[in-house]
C-alpha positions in Angstrom: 11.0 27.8 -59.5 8.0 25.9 -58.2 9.8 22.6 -59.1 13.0 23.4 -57.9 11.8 24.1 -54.4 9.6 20.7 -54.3 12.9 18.9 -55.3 14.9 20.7 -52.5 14.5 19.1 -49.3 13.1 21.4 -47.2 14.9 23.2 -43.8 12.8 21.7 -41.6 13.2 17.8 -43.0 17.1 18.6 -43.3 16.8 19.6 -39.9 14.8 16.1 -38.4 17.1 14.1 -40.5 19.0 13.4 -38.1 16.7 12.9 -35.5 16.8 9.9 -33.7 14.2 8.4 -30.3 14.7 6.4 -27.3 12.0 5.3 -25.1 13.2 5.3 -21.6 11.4 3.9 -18.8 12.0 3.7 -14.6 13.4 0.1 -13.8 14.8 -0.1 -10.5 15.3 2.5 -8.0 14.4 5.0 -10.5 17.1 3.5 -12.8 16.7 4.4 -16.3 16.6 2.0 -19.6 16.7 3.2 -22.7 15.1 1.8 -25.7 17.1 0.9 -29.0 17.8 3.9 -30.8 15.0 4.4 -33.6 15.1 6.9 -36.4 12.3 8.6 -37.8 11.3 5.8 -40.6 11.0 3.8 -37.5 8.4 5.8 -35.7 6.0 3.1 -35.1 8.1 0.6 -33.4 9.2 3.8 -31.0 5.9 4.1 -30.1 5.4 0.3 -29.9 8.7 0.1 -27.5 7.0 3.2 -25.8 3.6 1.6 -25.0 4.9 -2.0 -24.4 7.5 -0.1 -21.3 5.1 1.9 -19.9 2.5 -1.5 -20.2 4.9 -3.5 -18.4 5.6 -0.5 -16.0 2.0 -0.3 -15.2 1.5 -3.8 -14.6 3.7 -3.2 -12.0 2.6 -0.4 -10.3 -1.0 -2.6 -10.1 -2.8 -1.8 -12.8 -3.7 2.1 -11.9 -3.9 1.8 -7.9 -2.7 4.6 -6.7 -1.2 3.1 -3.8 2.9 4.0 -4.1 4.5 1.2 -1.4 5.3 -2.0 -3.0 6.3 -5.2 -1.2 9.7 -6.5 -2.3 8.4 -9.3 -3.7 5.9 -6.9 -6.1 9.1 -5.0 -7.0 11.4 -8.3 -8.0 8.0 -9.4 -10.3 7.7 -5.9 -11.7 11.6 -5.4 -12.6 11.2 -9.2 -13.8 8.7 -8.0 -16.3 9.8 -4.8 -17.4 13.1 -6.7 -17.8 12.3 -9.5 -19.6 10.2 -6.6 -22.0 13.0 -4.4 -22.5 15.0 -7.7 -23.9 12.4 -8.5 -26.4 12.5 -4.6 -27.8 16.4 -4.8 -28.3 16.1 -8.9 -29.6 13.4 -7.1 -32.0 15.8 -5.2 -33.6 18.4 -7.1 -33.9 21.1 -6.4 -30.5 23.6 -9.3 -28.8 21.0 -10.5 -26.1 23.9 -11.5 -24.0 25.1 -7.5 -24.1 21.7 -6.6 -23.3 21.6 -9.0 -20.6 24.8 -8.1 -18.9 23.7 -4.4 -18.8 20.7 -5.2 -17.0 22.8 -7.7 -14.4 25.0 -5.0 -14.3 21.8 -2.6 -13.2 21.1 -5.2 -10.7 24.2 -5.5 -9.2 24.1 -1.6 -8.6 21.1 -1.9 -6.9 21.2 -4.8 -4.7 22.7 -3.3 -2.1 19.6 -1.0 -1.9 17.0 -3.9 -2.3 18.7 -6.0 0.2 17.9 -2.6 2.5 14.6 -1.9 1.0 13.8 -5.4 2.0 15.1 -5.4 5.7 13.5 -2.1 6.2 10.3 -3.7 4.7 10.5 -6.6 7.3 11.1 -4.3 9.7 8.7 -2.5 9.1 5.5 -5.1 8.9 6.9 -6.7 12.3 6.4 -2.8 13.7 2.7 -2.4 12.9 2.4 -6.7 13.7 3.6 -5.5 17.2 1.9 -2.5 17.2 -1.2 -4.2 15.7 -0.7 -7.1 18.8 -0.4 -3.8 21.6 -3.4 -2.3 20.1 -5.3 -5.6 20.6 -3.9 -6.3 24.6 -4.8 -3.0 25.0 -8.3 -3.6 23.7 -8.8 -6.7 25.5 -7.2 -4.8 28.8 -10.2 -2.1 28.6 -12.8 -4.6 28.0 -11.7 -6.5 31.2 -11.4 -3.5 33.0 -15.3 -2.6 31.5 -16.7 -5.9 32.8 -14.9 -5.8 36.2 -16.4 -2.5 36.5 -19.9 -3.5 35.3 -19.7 -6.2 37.7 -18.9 -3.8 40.6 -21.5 -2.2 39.5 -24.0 -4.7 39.2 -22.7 -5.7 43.1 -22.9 -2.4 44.2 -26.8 -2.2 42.7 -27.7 -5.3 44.7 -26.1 -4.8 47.6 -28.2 -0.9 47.7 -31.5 -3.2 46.6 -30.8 -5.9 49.0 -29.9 -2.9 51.7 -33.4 -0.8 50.3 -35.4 -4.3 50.7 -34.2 -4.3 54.1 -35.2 -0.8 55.0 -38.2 -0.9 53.7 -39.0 -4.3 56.0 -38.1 -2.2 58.8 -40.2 0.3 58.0 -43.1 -1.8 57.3 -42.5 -3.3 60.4 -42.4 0.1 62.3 -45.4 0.9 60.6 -47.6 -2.1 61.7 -46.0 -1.4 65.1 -47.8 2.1 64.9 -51.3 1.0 63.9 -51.0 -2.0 66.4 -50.2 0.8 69.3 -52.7 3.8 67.7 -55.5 1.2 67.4 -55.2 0.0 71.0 -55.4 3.4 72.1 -58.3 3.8 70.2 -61.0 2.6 71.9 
């Protein structure tokens, strides 16, 4: 009985027979690529197609910033790479690189719509906060004229009371002697 059963395949390899993987990974626009298909003999390069995507997915994102806004420019390198990476998994096992190649132009054509908008928006964007950036500075520059002009009011203001003080204060030196002159003459 023993050997009977170990020669029997049992229910749960009967059941994962079957079983077959794709690695899928976010290309553009949240686009989704699938991997070749990989049975279970093949396990290994699944997991090699699985770290090499997310690899070339991470590069992307720059290299575990946290940061979520890419420039246009970050986003063509990053499909570039994830692109040509998702090639070289299909060339690996054997698939027509010019199918492979046409359904990723095919991607991009969906898309380019979208990154032609993504792009303008982006522009749009970075002139905003250049403009805003450009206010922000006048506006600066405007309050620190407007602080010298009204230290330099000030510092008028100061010397004309000083100047107006000295001038007093003659005066009532001058009264003063004028006193002691007239109290000493009386004096006899």
């Amino acid at each position: 009985v023993a050997a009977a059963a170990a020669a029997a395949p049992s229910v749960a390899a009967r059941r994962l027979d079957g079983l077959t993987l794709h690695v899928a990974t976010c290309a553009v626009y949240r686009r989704v690529l699938l991997s070749p298909t990989y049975g279970l003999d093949k396990l290994d390069n699944a997991l090699h197609a699985w770290r090499t995507l997310r690899g070339a997915r991470l590069d992307g994102l720059g290299h575990g910033d946290r940061m979520r806004r890419r420039t246009p420019k970050q986003m063509q390198a990053s499909w570039a790479h994830i692109r040509r990476v998702h090639t070289e998994l299909w060339q690996a096992e054997g698939a027509d690189l010019e199918h492979v190649r046409q359904n990723l132009d095919r991607m991009e054509r969906l898309v380019t719509a979208r990154f032609e908008q993504e792009w303008e928006k982006w522009n749009r964007e970075c002139m905003a906060a250049e403009e805003r950036q450009a206010r922000e500075q006048l506006r600066q520059e405007q309050m620190e004229k407007q602080r010298l002009l009204s230290e330099e009011r000030l510092s008028q203001r100061l010397a004309q009371q000083a100047f107006r003080a000295v001038g007093r204060e003659a005066r009532v030196l001058d009264r003063l002697v004028a006193l002691i002159g007239r109290w000493s003459r009386q004096r006899p």
